[in-house]
C-alpha positions in Angstrom: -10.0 151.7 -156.5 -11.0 153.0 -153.1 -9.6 151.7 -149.5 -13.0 150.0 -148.8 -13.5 148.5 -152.6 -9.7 147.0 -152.1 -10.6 146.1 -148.6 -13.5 144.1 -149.8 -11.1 142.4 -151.9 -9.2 141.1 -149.0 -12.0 139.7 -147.2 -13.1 138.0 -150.2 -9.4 136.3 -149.8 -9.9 135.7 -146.8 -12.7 133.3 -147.0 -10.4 130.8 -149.1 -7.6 131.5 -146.5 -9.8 129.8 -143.6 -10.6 126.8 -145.7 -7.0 125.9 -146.3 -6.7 124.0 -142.8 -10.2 122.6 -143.8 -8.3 120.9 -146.7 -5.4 120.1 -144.8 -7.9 117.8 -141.9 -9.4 116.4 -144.9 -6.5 115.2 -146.1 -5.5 114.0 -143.1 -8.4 112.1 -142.5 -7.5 109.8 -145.4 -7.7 111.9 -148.2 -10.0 114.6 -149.7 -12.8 113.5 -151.1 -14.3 115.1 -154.0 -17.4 112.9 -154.0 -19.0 114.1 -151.0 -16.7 116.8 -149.4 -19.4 118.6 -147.4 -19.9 114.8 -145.4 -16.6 114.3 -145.0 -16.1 117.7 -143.4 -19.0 117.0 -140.9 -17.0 114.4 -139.7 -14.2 116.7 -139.0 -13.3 117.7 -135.5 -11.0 119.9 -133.5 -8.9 122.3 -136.1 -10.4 120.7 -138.6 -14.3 121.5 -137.7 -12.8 124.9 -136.6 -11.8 125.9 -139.1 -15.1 124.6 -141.4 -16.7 126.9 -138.8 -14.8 129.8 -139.5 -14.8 129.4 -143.1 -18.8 129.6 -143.1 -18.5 132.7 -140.6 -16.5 134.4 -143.3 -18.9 134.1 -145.5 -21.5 135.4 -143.4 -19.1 138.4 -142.4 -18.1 138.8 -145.7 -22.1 139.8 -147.1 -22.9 141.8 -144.0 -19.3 144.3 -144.9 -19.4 144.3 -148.3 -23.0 145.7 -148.3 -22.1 148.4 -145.6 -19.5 149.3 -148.2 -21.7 149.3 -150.8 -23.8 151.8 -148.8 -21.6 153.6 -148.4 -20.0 153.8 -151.8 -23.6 154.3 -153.4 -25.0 157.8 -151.0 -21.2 158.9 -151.7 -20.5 158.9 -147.9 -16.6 158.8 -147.7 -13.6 159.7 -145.6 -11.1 158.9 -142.5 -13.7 156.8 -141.0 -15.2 154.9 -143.8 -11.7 153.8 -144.7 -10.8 153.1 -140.8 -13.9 151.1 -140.4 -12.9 148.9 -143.9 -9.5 148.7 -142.7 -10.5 147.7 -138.7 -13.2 145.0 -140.3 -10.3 143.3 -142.6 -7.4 143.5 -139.5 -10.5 141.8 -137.4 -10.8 139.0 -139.9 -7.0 138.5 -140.1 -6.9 137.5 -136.4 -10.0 135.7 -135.9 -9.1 133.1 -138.6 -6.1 131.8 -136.4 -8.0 132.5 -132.8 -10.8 130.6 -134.3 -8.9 127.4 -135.5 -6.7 127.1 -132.4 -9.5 128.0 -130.0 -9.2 131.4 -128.6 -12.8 131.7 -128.0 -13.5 134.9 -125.6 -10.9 136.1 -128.0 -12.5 135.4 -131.2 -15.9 136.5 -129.7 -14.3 139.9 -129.0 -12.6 140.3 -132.7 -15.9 139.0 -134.1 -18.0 141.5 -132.6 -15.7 144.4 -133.5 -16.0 143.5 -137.2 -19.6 142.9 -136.4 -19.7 147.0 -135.7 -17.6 148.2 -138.4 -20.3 146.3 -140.8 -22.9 147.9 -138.9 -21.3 151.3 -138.7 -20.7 151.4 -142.7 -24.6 150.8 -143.0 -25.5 153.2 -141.1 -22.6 155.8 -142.4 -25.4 157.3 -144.7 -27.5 158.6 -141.9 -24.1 160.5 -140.3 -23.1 161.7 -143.6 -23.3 165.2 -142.8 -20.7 164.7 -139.9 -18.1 163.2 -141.9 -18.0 166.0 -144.5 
């Protein structure tokens, strides 16, 4: 399996990783329940509603890299920088989980937005093809 396919992986990890303090607020809050989780974790605040935040942003990351992957993998464009680009968006998600729940928020902006280009970039890899080769 390729860096990007095993990088895609990882971020598919990673979305169950940022609900595990979801769980953990839930808990706290008097037990999860299993009725009616999505209302009880509207309810949530601080870490908690973080880190429901930052679970739903994952999944939005997670669809906008695995296509640009895709894209990639598909019109055969490959290389250093489709690899660095999978391997930047996956370190970018590993630190904006925790700057997310405890509230680094210029922080997380920033580590957002460079995953935001790596996604971007691997769309677009087709078009500079030729230059990679």
């Amino acid at each position: 399996m390729s860096i990007p396919f095993w990088c895609v992986l990882v971020s598919a990890i990673l979305i169950f990783v940022a609900r595990m303090p979801v769980a953990r607020a839930m808990k706290a809050q008097g037990g999860y329940d299993n009725h009616q989780p999505r209302s009880q974790q509207a309810q949530l605040t601080g870490l908690g509603a973080r880190a429901v935040a930052a679970h739903q942003n994952s999944f939005e990351a997670f669809m906008l890299f695995a296509v640009g992957v895709l894209m990639a993998h598909t019109t055969q464009t490959q290389g250093f920088l489709i690899d660095a680009l999978a391997i930047i968006f996956v370190v970018a998600r590993i630190f904006y989980l925790p700057l997310y729940w405890y509230d680094f928020a210029w922080q997380r902006s920033l580590v957002w937005a460079v995953g935001l280009v790596c996604s971007l970039l691997l769309m677009l890899s087709p078009t500079f093809r030729q230059l990679l080769a």
